[in-house]
C-alpha positions as CSV (number, residue, x, y, z in Angstrom):
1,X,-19.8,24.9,-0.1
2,X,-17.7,27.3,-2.1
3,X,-16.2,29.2,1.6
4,X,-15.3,25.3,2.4
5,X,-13.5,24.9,-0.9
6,X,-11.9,28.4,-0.4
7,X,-11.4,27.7,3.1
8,X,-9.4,24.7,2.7
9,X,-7.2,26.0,-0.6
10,X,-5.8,28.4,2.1
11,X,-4.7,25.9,4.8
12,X,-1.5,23.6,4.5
13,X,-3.4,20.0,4.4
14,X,-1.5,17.0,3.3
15,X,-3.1,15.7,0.3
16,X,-4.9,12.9,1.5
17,X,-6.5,14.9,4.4
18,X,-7.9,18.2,1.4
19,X,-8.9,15.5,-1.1
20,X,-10.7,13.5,2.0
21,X,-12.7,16.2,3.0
22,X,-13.3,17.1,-0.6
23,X,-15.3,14.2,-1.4
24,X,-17.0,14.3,2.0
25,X,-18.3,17.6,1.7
26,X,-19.7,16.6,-1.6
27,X,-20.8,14.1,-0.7
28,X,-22.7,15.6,2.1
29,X,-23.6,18.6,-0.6
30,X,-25.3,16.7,-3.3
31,X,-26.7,14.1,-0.6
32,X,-25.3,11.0,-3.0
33,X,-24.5,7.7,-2.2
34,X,-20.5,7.8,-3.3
35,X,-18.2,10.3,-5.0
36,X,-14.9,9.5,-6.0
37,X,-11.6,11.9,-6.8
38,X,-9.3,9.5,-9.2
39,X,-5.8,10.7,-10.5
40,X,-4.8,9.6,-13.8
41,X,-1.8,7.8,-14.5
42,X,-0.8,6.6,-17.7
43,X,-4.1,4.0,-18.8
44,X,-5.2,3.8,-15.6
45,X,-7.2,6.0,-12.6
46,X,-6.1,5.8,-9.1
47,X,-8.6,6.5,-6.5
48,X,-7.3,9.3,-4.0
49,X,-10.1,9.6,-2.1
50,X,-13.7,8.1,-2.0
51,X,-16.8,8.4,0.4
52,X,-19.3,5.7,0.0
53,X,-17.5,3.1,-1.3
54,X,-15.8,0.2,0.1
55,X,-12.4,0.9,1.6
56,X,-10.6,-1.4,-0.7
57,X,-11.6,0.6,-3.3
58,X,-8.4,2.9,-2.4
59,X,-6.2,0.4,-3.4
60,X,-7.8,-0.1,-7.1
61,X,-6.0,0.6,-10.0
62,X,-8.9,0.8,-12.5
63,X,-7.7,0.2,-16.3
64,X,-9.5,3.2,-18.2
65,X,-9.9,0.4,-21.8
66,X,-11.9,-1.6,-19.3
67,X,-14.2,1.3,-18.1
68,X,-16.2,2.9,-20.5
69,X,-17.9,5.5,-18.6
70,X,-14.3,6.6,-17.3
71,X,-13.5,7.0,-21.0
72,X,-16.1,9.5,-21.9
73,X,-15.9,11.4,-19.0
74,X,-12.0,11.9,-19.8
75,X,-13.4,12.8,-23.3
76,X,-15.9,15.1,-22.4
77,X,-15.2,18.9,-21.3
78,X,-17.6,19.7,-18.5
79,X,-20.0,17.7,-16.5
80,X,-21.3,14.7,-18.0
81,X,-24.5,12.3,-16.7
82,X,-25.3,8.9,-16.8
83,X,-28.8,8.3,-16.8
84,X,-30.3,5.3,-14.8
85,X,-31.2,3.2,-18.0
86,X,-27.6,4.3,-19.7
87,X,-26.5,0.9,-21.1
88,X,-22.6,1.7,-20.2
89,X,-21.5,-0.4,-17.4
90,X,-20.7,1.0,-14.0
91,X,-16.9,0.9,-12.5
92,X,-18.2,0.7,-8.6
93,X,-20.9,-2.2,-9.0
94,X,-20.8,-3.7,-5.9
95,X,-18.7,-1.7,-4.4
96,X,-21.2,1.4,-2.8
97,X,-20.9,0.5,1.0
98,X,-24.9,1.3,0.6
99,X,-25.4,-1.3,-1.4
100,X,-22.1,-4.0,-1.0
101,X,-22.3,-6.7,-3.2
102,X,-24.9,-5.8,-5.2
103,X,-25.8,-4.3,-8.8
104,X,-27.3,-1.3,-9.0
105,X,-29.3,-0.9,-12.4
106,X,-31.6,1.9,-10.7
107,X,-29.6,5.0,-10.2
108,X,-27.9,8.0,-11.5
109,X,-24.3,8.7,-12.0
110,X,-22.4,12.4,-13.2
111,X,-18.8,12.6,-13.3
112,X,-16.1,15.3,-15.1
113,X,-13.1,15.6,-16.3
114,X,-10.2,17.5,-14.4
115,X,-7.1,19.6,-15.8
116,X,-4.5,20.9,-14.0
117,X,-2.4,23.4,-16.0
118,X,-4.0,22.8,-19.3
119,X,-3.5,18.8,-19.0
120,X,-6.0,16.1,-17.8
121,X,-5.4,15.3,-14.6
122,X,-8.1,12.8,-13.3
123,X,-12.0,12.5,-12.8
124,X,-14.4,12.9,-10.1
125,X,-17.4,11.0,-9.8
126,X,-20.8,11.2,-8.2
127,X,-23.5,8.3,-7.6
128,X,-26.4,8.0,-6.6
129,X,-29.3,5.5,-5.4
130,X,-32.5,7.0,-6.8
131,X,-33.2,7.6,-10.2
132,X,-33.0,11.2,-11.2
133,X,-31.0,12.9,-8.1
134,X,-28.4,14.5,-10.4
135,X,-30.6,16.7,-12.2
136,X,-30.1,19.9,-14.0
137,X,-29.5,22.2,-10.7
138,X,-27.1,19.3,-9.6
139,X,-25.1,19.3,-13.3
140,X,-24.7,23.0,-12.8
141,X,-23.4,23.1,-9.2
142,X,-20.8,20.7,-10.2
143,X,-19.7,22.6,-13.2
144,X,-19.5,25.7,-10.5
145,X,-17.4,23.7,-8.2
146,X,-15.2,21.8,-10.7
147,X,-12.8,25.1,-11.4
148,X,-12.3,25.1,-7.4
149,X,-11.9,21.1,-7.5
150,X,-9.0,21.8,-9.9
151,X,-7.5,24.9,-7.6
152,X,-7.2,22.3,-5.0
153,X,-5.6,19.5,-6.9
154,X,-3.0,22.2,-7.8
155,X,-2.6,23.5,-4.8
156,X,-1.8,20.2,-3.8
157,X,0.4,19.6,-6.1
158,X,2.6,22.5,-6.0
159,X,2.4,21.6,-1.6
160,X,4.0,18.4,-2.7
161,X,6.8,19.8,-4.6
162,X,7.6,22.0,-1.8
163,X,7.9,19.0,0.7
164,X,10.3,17.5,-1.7
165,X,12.3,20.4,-1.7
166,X,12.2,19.9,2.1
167,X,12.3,16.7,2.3
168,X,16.1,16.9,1.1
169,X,17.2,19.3,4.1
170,X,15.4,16.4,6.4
171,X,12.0,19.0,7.0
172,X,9.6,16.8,5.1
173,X,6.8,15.6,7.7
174,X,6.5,12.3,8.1
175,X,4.0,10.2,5.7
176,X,3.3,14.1,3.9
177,X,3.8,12.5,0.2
178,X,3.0,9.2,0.6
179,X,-0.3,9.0,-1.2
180,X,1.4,10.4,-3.7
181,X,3.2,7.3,-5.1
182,X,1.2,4.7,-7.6
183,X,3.6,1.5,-6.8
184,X,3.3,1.6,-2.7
185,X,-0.3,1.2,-1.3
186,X,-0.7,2.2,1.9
187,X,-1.7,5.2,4.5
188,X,-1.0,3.6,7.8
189,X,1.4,5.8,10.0
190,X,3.8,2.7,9.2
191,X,4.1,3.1,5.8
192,X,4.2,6.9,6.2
193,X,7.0,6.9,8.3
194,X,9.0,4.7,5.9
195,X,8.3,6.2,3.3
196,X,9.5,9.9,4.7
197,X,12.6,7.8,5.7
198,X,13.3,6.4,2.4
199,X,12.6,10.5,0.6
200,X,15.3,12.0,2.8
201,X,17.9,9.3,2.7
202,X,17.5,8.6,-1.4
203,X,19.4,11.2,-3.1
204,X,22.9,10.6,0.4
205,X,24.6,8.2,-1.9
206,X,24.7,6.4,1.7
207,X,24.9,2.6,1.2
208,X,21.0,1.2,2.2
209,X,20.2,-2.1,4.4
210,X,16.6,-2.3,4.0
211,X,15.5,-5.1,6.6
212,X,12.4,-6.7,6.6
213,X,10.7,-10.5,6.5
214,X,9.7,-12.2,3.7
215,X,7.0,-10.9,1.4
216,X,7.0,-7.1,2.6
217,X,8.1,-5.7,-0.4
218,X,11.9,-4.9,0.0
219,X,12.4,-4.6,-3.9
220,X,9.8,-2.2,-3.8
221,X,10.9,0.0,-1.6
222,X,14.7,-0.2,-3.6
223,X,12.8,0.7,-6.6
224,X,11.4,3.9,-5.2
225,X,15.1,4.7,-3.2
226,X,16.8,4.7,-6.8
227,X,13.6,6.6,-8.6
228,X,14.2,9.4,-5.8
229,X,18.0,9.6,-6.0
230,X,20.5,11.6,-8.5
231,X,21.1,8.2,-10.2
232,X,17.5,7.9,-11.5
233,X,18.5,8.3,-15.3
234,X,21.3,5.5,-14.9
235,X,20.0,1.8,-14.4
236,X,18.9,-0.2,-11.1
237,X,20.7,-3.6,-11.6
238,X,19.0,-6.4,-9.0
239,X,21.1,-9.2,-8.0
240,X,18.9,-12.1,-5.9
241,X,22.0,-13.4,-3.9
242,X,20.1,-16.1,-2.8
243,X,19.7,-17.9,-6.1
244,X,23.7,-17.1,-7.3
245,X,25.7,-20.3,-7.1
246,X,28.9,-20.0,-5.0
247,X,30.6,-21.1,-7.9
248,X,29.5,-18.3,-10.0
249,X,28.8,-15.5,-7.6
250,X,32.0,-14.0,-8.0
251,X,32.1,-14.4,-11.6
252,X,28.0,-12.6,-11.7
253,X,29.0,-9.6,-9.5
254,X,32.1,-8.6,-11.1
255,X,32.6,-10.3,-14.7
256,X,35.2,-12.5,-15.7
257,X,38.2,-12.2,-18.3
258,X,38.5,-15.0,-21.2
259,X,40.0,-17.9,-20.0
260,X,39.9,-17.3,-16.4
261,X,37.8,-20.9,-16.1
262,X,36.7,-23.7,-17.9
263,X,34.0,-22.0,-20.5
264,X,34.9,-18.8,-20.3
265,X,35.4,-18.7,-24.0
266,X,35.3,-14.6,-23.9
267,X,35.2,-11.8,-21.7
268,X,31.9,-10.7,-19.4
269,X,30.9,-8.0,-17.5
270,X,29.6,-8.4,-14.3
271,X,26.3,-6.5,-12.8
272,X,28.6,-4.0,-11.4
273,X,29.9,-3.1,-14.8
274,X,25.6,-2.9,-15.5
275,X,24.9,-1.4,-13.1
276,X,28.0,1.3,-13.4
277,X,26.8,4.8,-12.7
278,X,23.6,3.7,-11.5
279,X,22.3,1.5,-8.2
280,X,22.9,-2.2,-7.3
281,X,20.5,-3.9,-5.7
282,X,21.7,-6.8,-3.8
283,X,18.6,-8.6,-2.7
284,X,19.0,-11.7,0.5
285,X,23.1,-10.1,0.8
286,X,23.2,-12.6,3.9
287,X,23.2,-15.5,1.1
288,X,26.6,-14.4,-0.3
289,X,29.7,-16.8,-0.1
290,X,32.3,-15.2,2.4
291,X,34.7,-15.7,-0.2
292,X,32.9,-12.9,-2.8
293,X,31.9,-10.7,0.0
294,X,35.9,-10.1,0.9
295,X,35.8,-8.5,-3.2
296,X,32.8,-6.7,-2.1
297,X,34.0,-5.2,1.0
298,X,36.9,-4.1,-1.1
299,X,34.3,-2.3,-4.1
300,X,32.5,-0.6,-1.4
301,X,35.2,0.8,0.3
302,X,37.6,1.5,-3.0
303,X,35.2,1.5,-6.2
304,X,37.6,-1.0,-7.6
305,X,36.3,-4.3,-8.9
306,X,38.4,-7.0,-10.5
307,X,37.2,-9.5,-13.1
308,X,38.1,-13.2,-12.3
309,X,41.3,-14.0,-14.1
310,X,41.5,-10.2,-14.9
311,X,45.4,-9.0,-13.8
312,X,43.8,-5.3,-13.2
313,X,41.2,-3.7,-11.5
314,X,38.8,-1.3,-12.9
315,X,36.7,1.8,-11.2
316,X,32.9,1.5,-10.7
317,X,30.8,4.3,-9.8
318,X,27.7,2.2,-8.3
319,X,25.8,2.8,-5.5
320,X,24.5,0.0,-3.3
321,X,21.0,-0.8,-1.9
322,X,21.4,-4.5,0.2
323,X,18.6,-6.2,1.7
324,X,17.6,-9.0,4.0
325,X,15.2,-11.3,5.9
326,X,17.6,-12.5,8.1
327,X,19.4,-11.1,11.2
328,X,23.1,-10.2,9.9
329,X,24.3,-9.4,13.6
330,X,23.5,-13.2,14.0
331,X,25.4,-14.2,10.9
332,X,28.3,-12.4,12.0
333,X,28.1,-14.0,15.4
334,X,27.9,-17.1,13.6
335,X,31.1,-16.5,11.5
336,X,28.8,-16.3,8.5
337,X,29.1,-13.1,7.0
338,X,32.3,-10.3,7.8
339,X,31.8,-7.8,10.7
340,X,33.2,-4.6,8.3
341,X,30.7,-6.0,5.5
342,X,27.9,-5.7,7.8
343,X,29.1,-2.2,9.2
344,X,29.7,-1.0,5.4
345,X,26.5,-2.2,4.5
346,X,24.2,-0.9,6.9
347,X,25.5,2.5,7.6
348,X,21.6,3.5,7.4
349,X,19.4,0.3,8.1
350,X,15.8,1.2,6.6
351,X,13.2,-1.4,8.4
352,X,10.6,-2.0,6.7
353,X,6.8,-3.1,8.5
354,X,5.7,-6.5,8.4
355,X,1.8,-6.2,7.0
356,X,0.2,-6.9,10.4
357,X,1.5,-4.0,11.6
358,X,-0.1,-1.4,9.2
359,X,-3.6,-1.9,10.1
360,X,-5.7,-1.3,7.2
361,X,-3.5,-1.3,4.7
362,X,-4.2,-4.6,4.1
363,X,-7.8,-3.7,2.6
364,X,-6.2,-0.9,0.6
365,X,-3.6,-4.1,-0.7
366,X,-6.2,-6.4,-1.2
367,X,-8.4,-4.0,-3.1
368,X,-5.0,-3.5,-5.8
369,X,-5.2,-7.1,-6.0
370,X,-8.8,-7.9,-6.6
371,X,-8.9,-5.3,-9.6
372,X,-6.0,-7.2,-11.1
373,X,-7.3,-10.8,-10.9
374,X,-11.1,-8.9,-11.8
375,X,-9.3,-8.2,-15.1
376,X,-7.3,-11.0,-15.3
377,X,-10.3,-13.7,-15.0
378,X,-12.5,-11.5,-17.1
379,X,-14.6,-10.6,-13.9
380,X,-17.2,-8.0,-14.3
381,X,-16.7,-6.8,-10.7
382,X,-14.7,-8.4,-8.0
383,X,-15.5,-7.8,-4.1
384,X,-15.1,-9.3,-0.7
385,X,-17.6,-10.0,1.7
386,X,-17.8,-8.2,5.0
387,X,-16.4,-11.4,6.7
388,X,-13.8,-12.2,4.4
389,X,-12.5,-8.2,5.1
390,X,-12.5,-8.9,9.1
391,X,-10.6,-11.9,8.1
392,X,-7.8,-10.9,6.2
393,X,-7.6,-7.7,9.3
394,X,-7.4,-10.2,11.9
395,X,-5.1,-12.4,10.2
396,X,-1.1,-12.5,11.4
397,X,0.4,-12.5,7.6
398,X,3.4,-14.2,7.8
399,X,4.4,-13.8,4.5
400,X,3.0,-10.4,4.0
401,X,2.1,-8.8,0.8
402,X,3.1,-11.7,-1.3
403,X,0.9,-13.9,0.8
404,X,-2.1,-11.7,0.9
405,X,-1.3,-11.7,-3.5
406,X,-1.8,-14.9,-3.2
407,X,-4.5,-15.6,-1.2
408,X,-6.8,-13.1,-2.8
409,X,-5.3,-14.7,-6.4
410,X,-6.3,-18.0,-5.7
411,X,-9.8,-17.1,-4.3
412,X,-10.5,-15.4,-7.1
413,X,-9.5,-18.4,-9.6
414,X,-11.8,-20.6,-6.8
415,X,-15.0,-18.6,-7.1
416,X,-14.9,-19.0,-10.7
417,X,-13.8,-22.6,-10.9
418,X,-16.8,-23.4,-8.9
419,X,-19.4,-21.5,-11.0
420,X,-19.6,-17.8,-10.3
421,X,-20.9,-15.7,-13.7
422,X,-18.3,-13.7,-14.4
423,X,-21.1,-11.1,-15.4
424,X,-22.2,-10.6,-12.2
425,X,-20.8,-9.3,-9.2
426,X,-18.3,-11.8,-7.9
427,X,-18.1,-11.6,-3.6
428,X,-15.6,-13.5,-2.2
429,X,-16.7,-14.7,1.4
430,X,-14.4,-15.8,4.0
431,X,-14.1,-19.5,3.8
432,X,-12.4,-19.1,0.2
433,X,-9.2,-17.6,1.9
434,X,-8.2,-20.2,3.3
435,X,-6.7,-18.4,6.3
436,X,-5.5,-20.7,9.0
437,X,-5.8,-19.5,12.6
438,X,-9.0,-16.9,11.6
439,X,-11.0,-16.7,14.2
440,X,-14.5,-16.7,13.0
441,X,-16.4,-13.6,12.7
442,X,-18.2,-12.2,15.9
443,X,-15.9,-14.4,17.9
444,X,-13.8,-12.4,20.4
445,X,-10.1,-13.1,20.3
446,X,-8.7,-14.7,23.3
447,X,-5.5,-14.2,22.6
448,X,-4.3,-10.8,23.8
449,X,-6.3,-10.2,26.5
450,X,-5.4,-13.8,28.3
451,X,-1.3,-12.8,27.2
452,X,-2.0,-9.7,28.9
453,X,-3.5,-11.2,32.3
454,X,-0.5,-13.7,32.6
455,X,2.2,-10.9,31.9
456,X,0.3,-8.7,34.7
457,X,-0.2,-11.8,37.0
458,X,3.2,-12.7,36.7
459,X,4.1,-8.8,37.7
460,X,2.1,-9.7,40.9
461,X,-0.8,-7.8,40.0
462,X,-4.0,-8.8,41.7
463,X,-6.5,-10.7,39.8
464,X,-9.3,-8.3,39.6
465,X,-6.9,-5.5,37.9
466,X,-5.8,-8.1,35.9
467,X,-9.1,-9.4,34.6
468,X,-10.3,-5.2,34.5
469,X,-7.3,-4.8,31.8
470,X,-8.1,-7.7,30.0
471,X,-11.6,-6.6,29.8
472,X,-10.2,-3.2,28.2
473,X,-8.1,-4.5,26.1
474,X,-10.5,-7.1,24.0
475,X,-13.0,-3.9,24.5
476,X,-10.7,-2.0,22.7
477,X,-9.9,-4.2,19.9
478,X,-13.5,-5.1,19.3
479,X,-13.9,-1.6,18.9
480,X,-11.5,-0.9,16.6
481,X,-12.1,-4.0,14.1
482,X,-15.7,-2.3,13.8
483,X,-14.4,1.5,13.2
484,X,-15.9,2.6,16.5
485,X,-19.4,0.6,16.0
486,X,-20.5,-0.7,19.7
487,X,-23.5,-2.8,18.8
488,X,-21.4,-5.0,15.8
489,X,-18.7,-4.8,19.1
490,X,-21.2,-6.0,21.8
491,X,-22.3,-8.8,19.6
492,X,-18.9,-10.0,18.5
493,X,-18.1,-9.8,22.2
494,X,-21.2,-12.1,23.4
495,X,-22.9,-9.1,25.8
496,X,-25.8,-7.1,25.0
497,X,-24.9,-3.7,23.9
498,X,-26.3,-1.8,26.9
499,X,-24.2,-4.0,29.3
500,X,-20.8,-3.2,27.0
501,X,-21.5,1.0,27.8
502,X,-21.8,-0.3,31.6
503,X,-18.7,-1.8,31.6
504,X,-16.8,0.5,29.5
505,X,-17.8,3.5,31.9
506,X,-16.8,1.4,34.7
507,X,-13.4,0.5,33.5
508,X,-12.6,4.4,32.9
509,X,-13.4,3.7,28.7
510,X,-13.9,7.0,26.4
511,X,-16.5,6.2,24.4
512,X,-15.5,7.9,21.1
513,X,-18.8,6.8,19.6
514,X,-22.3,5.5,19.9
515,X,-23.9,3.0,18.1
């Protein structure tokens, strides 16, 4: 175990690929149910990396108030254990992939504290099933390998700050930091790509379009683009065009002077005077009135605004972040928004994934949101069942994040309306989402592989080849809603398991594991 530890504080790793196989070999080493390695940030502890527990789990934000054994491990130098009968609640009730959905009163738990450079700078965590498996030889190993846990959180840390030094010469590889930001939860190659995108363009004072549909997150992401740039100190001013009267628009963006209409009784800056030195955020720009984007046109290019009824102009220093869910080459077409607007505005367009496109990310989303409404309902542990988690993968999302906020939100407020004991482990199963167009679980979707024998049928491909690359295709996605599993994908398929290897060996399948 030590050469491992040493092994890997030698090799460049990103971090969620060292801290992954840190829990795993820990796991392996102590032969536990779960270990955990949680960062600490502010009050709360976010997960980096877990083995054993459910996947959502990544996505958690746990409140340390909330969590009593979280707080005396944070308070306690060296290794600390939890005894089977300790009466100190558990954090992952429900939540051990071992045990999903169910309390664990039998078992033993050992966790400590971590510093890096002479400040606290998470916890790990250890369970386990069986009442006295953390015993003294088990205390002391830990307390060996915590020094070494720490060499590799710092080692991480100081590989991070490298990348960002990279990263703003353009040699940061892609999705290398990701993890390593508390607002954004995600580690599909998606989000890693974007994200990389976002850390070299932040601090080019270039004008940002971030394009995306509804619900993905676009403030978000406009939030982390000014947190990353030279204007950090100075404010981030968001203006939802959308919801600015034309009346007023002009007036909101760039002030007015006393006078200049009927109750303007004195004069008033405009967001660009806020936001002066700092970043405007122009959320839904394809909402503004031509008429105020001809004054914005003329800021961008110029830094000159002019206050309605003002005689003079004035100098900003702003930078601008625009965004939208709607097609601005189409709005131009349309006469609806100015041709140089649109090419001042998105001299880099940043597009941003919709959520069905970042695979499971939505479990790591969903597990953020859970831990909220746990708290918020006074829940003492909040889960969903395996159905409801195939459910929410297989689900289109068309409003995205915002939709799956909601959805998980209003299950949550459902189970307890209807009687769940908020002292128990609360599992949310599938019919409580209320997801239209879910196929039910073990049902294969029809979908794709029938839209992929008309396209190839249509091509003039024969039948047989046709119906051989449908056959791989629902194969394939079968395979990958189970993580590789081919007896849950044979039985979600309708054939016997046996019969599924046949055919995948016939139709030229890799069978990257067995059942």
């Amino acid at each position: 175990m030590d050469a491992f530890l040493l092994a890997d504080l030698v090799t460049e790793l990103s971090p969620e690929v060292r801290f992954q196989r840190l829990v795993t070999s820990l796991r392996a080493h102590f032969r536990c149910g779960a270990v955990a390695l949680l960062r600490l940030e502010q009050d709360h502890l976010l997960p980096m990396a877990v083995d054993g527990l459910a996947q959502d789990t990544l996505g958690r934000r746990f409140a340390i108030g909330e969590h009593p054994r979280f707080v005396a491990i944070l308070n306690h130098r060296g290794v600390l254990h939890f005894r089977h009968d300790d009466a100190l609640p558990d954090p992952y009730d429900g939540l051990l992939t071992e045990r999903a959905g169910e309390a664990m009163p039998v078992h033993d738990c050992m966790g400590v504290g971590l510093h890096v450079e002479g400040s606290p700078w998470g916890v790990l965590t250890l369970d386990a099933l069986e009442i006295g498996a953390f015993g003294s030889q088990a205390r002391e190993d830990l307390a060996h390998f915590a020094p070494l846990i720490e060499a590799a959180v710092r080692t991480t840390r100081l590989e991070a700050e490298i990348r960002a030094l990279r990263s703003a010469r353009g040699a940061l590889p892609a999705g290398s930091i990701a993890a390593l930001d508390d607002d954004i939860v995600g580690q599909s190659d998606a989000i890693g790509h974007l994200l990389h995108e976002i850390d070299v363009v932040a601090d080019s004072e270039l004008p940002i379009l971030l394009l995306g549909e509804t619900g993905v997150g676009k403030e978000l992401f406009a939030r982390r683009l000014h947190r990353l740039s030279r204007r950090r100190e100075r404010p981030l001013v968001h203006v939802n065009c959308a919801a600015l009267p034309e009346t007023l628009a002009e007036s909101e963006l760039f002030g007015h002077a006393r006078g200049a209409f009927s109750g303007a009784v004195s004069e008033r800056p405009g967001r660009f005077d806020a936001a002066n030195h700092g970043t405007l955020f122009l959320d839904e720009v394809g909402e503004l009135p031509l008429s105020v984007q001809a004054k914005l046109l003329r800021t961008l290019q110029n830094g000159e605004i002019q206050r309605l009824g003002a005689d003079r102009p004035r100098q900003v220093d702003v930078r601008v972040i625009a965004a939208t869910n709607r097609s601005l080459r189409d709005l131009v077409r349309d006469g609806a928004f100015r041709a140089d607007l649109y090419h001042r505005l998105s001299v880099y367009p940043v597009p941003i994934p919709p959520l069905r496109e970042r695979g499971n990310d939505v479990l790591l989303l969903a597990g953020r949101f859970l831990e909220i409404n746990r708290t918020r309902l006074g829940v003492r542990s909040l889960r969903l069942a395996p159905e409801a988690e195939a459910a929410l993968r297989r689900y289109q999302w068309p409003g995205n994040v915002r939709e799956l906020e909601h959805v998980i939100s209003r299950a949550a407020i459902k189970a307890v309306s209807r009687g769940a004991d908020r002292n128990a482990i609360v599992t949310l199963p599938a019919g409580l989402l209320d997801l239209d167009g879910v196929a039910p679980l073990g049902a294969p979707d029809p979908v794709r592989p029938l839209a992929a024998n008309a396209r190839a049928a249509a091509a003039g491909v024969t039948l047989k080849t046709a119906t051989e690359a449908g056959q791989r295709e629902a194969i394939r996605a079968a395979l990958d809603r189970h993580a590789g599993n081919w007896t849950r994908a044979a039985r979600q398929l309708g054939v016997d398991a046996s019969n599924l290897h046949k055919l995948a060996r016939r139709l030229g399948l890799k069978q990257a594991r067995s059942a």
